[in-house]
ROMIMI-647834 format. One record per residue: y, x, z of N, C-alpha, C in turn; residue in three letters. Coordinates in pm, whole numbers, plus 50000, padded with zeros to 5 digits. Layout:
ROMIMI-647834
YXZYXZYXZALA
...
end
This chain:
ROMIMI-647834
098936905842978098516905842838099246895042762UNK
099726896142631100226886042547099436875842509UNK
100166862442501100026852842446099876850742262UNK
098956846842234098976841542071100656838442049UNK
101386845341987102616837541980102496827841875UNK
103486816841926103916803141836103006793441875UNK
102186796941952101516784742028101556775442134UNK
102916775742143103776773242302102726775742451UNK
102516786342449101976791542534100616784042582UNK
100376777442460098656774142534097586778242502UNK
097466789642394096776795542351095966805342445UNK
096586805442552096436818842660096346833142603UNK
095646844042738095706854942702094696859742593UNK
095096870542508093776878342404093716886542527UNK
092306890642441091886904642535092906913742482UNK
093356916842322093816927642302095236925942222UNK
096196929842182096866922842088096296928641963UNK
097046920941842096876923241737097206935741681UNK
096006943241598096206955141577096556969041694UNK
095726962841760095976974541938094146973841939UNK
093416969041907092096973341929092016986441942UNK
091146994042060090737006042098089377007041967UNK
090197022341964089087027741849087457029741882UNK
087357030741997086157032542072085067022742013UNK
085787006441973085036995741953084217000641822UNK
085017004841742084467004341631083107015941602UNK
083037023241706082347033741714081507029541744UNK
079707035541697078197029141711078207037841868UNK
077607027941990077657033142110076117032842101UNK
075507037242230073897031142295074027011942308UNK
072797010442254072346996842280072656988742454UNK
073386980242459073346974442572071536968542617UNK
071486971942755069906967542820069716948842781UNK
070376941342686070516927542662069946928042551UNK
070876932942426070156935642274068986935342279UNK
068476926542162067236931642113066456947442038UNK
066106951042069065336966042075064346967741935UNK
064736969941864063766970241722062566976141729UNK
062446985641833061166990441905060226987841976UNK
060956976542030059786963842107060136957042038UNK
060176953141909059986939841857058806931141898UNK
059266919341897057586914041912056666912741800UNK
056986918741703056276920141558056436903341466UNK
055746908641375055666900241248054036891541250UNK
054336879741158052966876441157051856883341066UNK
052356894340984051246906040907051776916640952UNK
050476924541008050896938641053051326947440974UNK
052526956040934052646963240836052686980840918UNK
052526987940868052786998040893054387002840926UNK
054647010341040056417010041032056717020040964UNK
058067021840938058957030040809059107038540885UNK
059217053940825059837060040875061047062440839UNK
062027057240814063327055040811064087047440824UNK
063387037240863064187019240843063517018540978UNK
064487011941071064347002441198063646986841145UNK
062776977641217062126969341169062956956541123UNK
064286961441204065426955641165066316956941030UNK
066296967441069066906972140889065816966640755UNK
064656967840814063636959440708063556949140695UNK
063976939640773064426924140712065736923940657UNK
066386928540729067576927640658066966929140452UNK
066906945840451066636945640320066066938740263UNK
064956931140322063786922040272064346909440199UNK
065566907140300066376891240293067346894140164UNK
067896909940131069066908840041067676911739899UNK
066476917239887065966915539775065176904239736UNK
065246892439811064686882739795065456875439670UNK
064336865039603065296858839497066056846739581UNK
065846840639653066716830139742068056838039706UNK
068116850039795069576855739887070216853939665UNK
069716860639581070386859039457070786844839432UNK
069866836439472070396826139350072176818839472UNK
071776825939570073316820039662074406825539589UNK
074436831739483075476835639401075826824939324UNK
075046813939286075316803239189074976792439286UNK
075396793339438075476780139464076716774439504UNK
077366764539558078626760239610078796764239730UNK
079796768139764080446766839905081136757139909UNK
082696752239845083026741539841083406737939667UNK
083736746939642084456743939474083076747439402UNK
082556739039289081516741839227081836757539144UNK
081196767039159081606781239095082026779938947UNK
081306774438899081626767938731082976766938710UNK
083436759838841085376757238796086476769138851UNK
085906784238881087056788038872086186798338935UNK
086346813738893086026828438917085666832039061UNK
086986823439125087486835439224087456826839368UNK
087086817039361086436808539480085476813139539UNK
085186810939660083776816739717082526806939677UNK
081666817539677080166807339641079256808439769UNK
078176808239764077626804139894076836822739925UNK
077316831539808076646844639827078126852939878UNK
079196850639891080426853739918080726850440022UNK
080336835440076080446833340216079326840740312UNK
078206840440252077136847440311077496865540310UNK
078116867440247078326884540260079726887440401UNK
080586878440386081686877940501080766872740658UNK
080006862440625079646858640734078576875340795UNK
078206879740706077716894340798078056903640811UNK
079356904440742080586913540788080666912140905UNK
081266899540969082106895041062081006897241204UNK
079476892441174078556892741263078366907641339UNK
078336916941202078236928941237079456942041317UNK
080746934041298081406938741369081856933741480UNK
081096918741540080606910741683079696922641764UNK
079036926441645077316929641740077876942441778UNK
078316949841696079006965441717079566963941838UNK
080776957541850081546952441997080696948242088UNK
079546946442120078446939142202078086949042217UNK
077566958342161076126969042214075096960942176UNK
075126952942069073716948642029073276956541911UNK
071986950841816071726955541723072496948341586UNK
073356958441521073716954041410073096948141321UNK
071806953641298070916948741158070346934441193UNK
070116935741262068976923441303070346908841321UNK
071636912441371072946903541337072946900341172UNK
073176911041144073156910940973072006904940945UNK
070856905540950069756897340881069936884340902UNK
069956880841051070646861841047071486861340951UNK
072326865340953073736859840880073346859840761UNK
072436866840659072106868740559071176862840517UNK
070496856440580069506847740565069956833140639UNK
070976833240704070976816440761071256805740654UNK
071586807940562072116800040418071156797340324UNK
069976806640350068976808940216068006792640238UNK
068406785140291068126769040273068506756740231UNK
070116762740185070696754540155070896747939998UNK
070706736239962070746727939821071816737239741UNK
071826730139578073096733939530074006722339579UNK
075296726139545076346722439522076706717639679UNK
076546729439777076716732339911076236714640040UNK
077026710240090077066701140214076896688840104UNK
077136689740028077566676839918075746670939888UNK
075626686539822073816688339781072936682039917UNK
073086685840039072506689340116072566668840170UNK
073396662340165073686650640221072826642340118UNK
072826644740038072316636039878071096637339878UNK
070266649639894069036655939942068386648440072UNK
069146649540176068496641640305068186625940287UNK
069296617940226069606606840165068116605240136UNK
067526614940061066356614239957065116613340040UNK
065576621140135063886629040202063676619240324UNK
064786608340359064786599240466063696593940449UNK
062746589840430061796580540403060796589840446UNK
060586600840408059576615840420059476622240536UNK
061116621140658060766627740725061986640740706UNK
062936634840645064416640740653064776653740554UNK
065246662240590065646676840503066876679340600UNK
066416694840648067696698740684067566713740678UNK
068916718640632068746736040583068156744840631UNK
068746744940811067806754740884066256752940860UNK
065736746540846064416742140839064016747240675UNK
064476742840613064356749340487064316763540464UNK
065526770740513065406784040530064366789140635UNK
063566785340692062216789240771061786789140675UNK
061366776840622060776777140467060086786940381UNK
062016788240346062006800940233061606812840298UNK
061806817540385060926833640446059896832140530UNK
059256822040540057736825840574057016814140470UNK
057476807240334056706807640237056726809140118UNK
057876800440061058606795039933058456811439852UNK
059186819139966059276832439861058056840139842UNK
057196839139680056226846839684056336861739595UNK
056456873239665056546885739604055336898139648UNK
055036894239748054656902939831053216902039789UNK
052026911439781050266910839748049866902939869UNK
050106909339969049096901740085049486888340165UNK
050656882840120050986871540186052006864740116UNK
052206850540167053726844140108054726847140222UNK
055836843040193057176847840250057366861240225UNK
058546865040359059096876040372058576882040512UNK
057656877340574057296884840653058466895940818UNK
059296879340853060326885140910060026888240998UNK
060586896941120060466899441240060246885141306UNK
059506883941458059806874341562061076870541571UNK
061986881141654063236882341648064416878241546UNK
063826877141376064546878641258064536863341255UNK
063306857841256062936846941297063286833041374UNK
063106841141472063946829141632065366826541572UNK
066246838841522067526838741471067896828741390UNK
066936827541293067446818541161067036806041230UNK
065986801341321065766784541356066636781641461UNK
066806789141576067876791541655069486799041682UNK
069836800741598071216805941602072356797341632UNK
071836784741620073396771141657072646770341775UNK
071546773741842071666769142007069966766441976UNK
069196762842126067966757142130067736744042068UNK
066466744442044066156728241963065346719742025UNK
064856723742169064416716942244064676714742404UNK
064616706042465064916710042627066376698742613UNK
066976704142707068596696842790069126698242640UNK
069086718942645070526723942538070546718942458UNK
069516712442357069176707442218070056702942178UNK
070666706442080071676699441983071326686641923UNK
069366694141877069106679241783067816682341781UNK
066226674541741065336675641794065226688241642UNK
063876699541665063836705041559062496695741431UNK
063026697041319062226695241236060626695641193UNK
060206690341143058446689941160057966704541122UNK
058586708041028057736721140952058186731041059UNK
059646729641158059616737241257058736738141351UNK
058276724941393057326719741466056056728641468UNK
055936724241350054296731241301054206745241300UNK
055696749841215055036764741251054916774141374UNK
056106765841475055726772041646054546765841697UNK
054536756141631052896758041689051416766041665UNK
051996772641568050736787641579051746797341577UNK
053416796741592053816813241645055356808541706UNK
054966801141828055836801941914057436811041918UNK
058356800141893059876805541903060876802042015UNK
059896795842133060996795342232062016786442189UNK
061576779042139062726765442121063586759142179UNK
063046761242299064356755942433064976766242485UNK
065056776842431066226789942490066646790542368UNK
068066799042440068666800542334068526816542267UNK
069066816942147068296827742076069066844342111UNK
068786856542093069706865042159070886871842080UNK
071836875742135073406878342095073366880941994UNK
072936888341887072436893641792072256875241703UNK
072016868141696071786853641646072936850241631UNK
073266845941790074476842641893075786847041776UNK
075476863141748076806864441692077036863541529UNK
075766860941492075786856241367076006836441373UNK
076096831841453076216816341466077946818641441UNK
078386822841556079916823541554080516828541404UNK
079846840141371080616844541263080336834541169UNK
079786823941138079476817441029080546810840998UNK
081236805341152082196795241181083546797841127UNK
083836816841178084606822241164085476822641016UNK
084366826140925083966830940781084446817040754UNK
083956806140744084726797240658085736789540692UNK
086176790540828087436788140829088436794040765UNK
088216805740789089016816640690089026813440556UNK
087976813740505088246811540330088136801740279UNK
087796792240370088126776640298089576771440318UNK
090426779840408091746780540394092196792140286UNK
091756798540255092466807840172092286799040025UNK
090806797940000090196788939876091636778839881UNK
091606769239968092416752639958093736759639919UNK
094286767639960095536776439957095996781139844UNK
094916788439768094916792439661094716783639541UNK
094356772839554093626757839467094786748139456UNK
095356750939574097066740739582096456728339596UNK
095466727739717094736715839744096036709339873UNK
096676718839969097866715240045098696732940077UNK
099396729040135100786742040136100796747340263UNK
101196759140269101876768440410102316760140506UNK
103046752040432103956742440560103336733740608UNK
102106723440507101246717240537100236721340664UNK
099666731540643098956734040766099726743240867UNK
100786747340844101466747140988102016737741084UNK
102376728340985102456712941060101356705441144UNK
100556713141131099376704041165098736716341269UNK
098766728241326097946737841373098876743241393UNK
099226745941518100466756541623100396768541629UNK
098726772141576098096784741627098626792141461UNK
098046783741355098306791041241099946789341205UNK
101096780141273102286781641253102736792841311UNK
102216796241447102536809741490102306820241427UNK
101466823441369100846837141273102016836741160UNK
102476824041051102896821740988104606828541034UNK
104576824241129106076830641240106176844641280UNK
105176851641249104836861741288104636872841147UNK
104176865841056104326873140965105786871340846UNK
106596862940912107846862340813109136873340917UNK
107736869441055109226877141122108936899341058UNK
107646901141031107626914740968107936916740877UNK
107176901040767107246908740615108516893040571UNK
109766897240633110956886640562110636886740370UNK
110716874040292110276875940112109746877640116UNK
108206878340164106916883340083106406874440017UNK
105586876039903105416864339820104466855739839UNK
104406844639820103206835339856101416839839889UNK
101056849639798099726852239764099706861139875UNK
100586868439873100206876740004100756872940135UNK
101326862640167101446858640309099716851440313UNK
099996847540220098286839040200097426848540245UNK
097086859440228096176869940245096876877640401UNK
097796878740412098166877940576097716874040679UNK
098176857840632097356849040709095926850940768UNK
095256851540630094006847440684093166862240723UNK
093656869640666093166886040825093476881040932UNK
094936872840956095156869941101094246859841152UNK
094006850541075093386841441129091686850041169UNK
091296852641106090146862941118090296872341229UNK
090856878041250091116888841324091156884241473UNK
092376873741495092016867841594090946859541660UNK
090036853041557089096843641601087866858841697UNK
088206873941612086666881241638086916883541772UNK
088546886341783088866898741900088436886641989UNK
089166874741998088806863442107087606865242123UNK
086546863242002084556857242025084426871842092UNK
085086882142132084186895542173084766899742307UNK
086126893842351086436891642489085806882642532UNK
085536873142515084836862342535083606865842612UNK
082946867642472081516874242502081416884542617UNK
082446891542563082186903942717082326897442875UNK
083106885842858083406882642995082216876143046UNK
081366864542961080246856342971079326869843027UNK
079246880742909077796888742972077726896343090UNK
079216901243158079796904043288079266895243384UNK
079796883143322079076873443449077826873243438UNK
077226873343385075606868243392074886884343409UNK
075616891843373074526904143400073726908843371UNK
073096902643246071756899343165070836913343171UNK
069696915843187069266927043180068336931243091UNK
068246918943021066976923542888067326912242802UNK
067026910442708067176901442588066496888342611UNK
065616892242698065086876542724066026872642834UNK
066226877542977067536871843023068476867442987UNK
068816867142858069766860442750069256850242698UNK
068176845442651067666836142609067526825642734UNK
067426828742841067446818642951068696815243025UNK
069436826243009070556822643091071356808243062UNK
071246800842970071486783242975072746784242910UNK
073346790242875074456790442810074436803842699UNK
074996800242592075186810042490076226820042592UNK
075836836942474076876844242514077746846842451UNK
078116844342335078866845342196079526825542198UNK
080986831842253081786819242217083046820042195UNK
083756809942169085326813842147085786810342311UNK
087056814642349087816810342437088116793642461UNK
088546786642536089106773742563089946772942468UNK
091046780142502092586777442397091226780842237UNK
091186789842232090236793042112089976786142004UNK
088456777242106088296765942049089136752942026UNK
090376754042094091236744142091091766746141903UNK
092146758341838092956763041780091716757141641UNK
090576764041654089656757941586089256751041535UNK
089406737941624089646722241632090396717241522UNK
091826725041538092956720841485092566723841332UNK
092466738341304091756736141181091456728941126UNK
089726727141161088976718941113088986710541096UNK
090006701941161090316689041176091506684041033UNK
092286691941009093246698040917092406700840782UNK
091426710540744090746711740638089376699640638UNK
089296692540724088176681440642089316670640610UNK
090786667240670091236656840582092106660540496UNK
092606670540449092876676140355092326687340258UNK
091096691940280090756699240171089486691440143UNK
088316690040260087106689540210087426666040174UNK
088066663040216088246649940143089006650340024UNK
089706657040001090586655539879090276655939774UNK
090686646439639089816641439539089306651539443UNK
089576661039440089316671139396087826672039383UNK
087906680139524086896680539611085746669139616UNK
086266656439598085446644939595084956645839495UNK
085096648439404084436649339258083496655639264UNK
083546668339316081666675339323081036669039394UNK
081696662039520080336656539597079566645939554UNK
080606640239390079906627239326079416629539248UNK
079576641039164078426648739058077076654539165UNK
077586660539298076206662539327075516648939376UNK
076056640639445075206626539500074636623539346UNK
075056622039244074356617939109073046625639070UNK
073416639939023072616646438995071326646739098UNK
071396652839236070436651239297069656638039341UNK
070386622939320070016612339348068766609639218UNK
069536614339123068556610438969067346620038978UNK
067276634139005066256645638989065346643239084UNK
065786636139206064476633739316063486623339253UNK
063836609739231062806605939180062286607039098UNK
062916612638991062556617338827061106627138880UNK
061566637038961060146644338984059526639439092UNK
059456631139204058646625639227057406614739160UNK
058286609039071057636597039025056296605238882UNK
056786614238851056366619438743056426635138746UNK
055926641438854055626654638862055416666738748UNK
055096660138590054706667638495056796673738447UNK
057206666138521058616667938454059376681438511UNK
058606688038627058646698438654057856713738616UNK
058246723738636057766733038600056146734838609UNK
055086743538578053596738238579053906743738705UNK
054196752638777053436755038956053976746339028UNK
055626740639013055406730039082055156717439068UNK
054766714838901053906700838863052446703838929UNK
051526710938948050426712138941050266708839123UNK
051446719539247051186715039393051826700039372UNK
052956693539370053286676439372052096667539314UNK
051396671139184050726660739143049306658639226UNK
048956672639304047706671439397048176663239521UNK
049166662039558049636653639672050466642039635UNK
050506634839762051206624039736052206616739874UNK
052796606339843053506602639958054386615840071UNK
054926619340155055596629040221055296641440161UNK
053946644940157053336658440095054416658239984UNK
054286652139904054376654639747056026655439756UNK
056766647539852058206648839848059066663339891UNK
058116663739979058256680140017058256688839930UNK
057286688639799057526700339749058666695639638UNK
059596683739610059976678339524061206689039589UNK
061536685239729062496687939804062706702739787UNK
061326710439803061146724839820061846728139651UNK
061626722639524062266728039397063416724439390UNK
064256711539455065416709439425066376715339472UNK
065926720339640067016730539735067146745539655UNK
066116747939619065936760539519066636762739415UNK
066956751739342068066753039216069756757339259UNK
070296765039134071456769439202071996758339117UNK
073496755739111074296747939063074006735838909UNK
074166755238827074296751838706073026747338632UNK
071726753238734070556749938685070246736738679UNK
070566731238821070436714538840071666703838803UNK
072286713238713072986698438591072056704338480UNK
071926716338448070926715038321069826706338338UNK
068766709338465067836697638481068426681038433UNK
069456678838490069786667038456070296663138338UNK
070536671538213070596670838128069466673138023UNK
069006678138057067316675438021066716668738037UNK
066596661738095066196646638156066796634938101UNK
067976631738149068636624838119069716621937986UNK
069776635637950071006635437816072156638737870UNK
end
C-alpha cells in the first residue's frame, strides 16, 4: 500500500489511496453488533411515545437542530468574530462540517449515523460567544464559583436551559444522545480521565447515571474525532484565505501538508491560489477520515467488541488517528496556534472578548436587575455560586453581536 507522499516516508501506510475508496463504503450496510441500537435505547428521562417514522435517534438529532441554542451558533465565533467578514466559519458552520465528517466515520463503522450526527450537533451548543477567547474570560470569571467549562454547559443546555417543550425543561435527549455530549473526548472518571467532570455533571449522574469512567460508544467516538478533523481543515482554509500566513508558510513547517501541496502542483501545474487552497484542504480532510476509519477498523478487529457496551469498557477508544497520523496533526496544530490563533489579528478578538465578558459578569452579578426579568428574577433569589451560575448560564447564551450590544448598554 502507498505511502502519504512528501512525507519522507514516515507517514506510513493509508488503508486506501486517495480517491480509490471502495464504493461499498459509502453505501448504508446492517448495523455492526458494537453500534448503538436505537431500539434498545436506554430511553430518556420523560417517557415519550415513539415515532412512527423517526428512529429515537433521528429524534434528537432533530430536537438538537430545532433548538434555539443550535441557532444562535450561527452568530457565534469560531475564530474570526463573524461581524468581520461573510465567509469565515462561525461556530454553526463548524458545527454543520463537524457532522458531515462524523457521519461519514459512522457510515464506514456500521454504526448509527444519527445518533453520530446528534453529538456533533450538539457538542458546541455550550459554548460562550466569541468562541475559546469567550470561553477563557468566562472561566476566569466562574473561578471563584466552581469553574465553567463547555461540555458541562452543553449538558446544561439539553436537559435544562432550553425551555420549549409543555411537560419538561430541556430537550429530553436519549441516554445514549447524552453519554455522547459529556463523554465524547474520553471518560471523566477512573485511570482514563482526562480531567475530573464538573459539578452540574456530578449532580446530574447522580440521579441518571452516565458511566463516567468508560468511554462513550463509536457513534460519540466518531463525532470526537470529527470535531478535530473539521477545524483543522478550516481554520487552515479561514488563516489561508485571511492572509494570516502563506502556502509556503505552512509547508515549511508540516511535511504532511508540503506533500499534498506536491501533489497537487504535480496534477493541477498554474492553478490559482483559491483553488489549490480548496485542494488542499479536501486533501487534508480526506486523508485525516480515510486514516480515523482504517484505524478504527483495525482497533475494532482487535478487540472484537460485541455490543456497545463492550466498547465502552474496552479501555481504549475505538475512533483514532494512526501514529504517523497523529504525528501530521501535531504538526498542524502546532503551526496554526503560532501563527494563526496567536496572530495579532486574531489577538484582537480575544481582547474585545476578555473585556466585554470581564465587564458583563460582574455588572450582572452585582446587580441582577440589569438583566432580562427571567433572568433578573432566578439571580436575585440566589446568591454567592447559585447566583453566578445563572449569570454564567445568560452570558454563554449570548451570540457575539448580542454581548457587545449588552456592553454597550451598559457601559456606552
Amino acid at each position: 500500500m502507498p505511502s502519504i507522499a512528501g512525507y519522507g516516508g514516515n507517514i506510513g501506510p493509508i488503508s486506501r489511496p486517495f480517491n480509490d475508496w471502495s464504493p461499498t463504503v459509502a453505501l448504508r450496510q446492517p448495523l455492526a453488533p458494537y453500534a448503538c441500537d436505537a431500539t434498545k435505547s436506554r430511553g430518556r428521562l420523560y417517557a415519550v411515545a415513539p415515532s412512527p417514522t423517526r428512529s429515537e435517534f433521528q429524534r434528537d438529532r432533530d430536537r438538537i437542530i430545532h433548538s434555539t441554542a443550535f441557532r444562535r451558533l450561527a452568530h457565534k465565533t469560531q475564530v474570526f468574530v463573524p461581524l468581520d467578514g461573510d465567509h469565515f466559519r462561525t461556530r454553526l458552520t463548524h458545527t454543520i462540517e463537524v457532522g458531515q465528517i462524523a457521519r461519514a466515520i459512522a457510515r464506514a463503522l456500521r454504526v448509527d449515523e444519527d445518533l453520530a450526527e446528534a453529538v456533533a450537533l450538539a457538542h458546541d451548543l455550550g459554548h460562550t460567544p466569541f468562541g475559546h477567547a469567550g470561553e477563557e474570560a468566562l472561566e476566569a470569571c466562574m473561578k471563584p464559583y466552581g469553574g465553567f467549562d463547555h461540555n458541562s454547559q452543553a449538558l446544561r443546555v439539553v436537559t435544562l436551559l432550553e425551555r420549549r417543550y409543555a411537560d419538561y425543561d430541556g430537550l429530553d435527549l436519549t441516554w445514549e444522545a447524552l453519554e455522547g455530549i459529556v463523554k465524547h473526548n474520553g471518560p471523566l472518571a477512573g485511570t482514563k480521565a482526562l480531567k475530573p467532570p464538573s459539578r452540574y455533571i456530578c449532580e446530574f449522574d447522580a440521579g441518571y447515571p452516565l458511566e463516567l469512567s468508560s468511554f462513550a460508544g463509536v457513534e460519540a467516538q466518531a463525532a470526537a474525532l470529527a470535531d478535530d478533523i473539521a477545524y483543522i481543515g478550516h481554520d487552515m482554509d479561514d488563516g489561508l484565505r485571511a492572509n494570516l500566513f502563506t502556502l509556503d508558510d505552512i509547508a515549511g513547517a508540516t511535511p504532511f501538508v508540503a506533500g499534498l501541496l506536491e501533489e497537487i502542483a504535480r496534477k493541477h501545474p498554474g492553478l490559482e491560489r483559491g483553488r489549490v487552497i480548496h485542494e488542499l484542504v479536501r486533501r487534508v480532510i480526506t486523508r485525516f477520515v480515510e486514516d480515523a476509519i482504517g484505524t478504527a477498523q483495525a482497533r475494532l478487529e482487535q478487540h472484537s467488541p460485541r455490543s456497545a457496551e463492550e466498547v465502552r469498557g474496552a479501555g481504549e477508544a475505538m475512533v483514532a488517528l494512526s501514529a504517523a497520523m497523529r504525528e501530521a496533526e501535531r504538526d498542524i496544530k502546532r503551526f496554526l496556534f503560532a501563527n494563526m490563533y496567536r496572530h495579532e489579528l486574531i489577538m484582537r478578538v480575544w481582547t474585545r472578548a476578555e473585556e466585554a465578558i470581564s465587564r458583563l459578569f460582574p455588572a450582572f452579578f452585582e446587580q441582577p436587575s440589569r438583566m432580562p426579568a427571567e433572568w433578573a428574577t432566578q439571580a436575585a433569589a440566589r446568591d454567592g455560586a447559585a447566583r453566578a451560575v445563572v449569570v454564567a448560564d445568560y452570558i454563554a447564551g449570548m451570540t457575539d453581536r448580542y454581548a457587545l450590544g449588552e456592553v454597550k448598554r451598559l457601559f456606552g
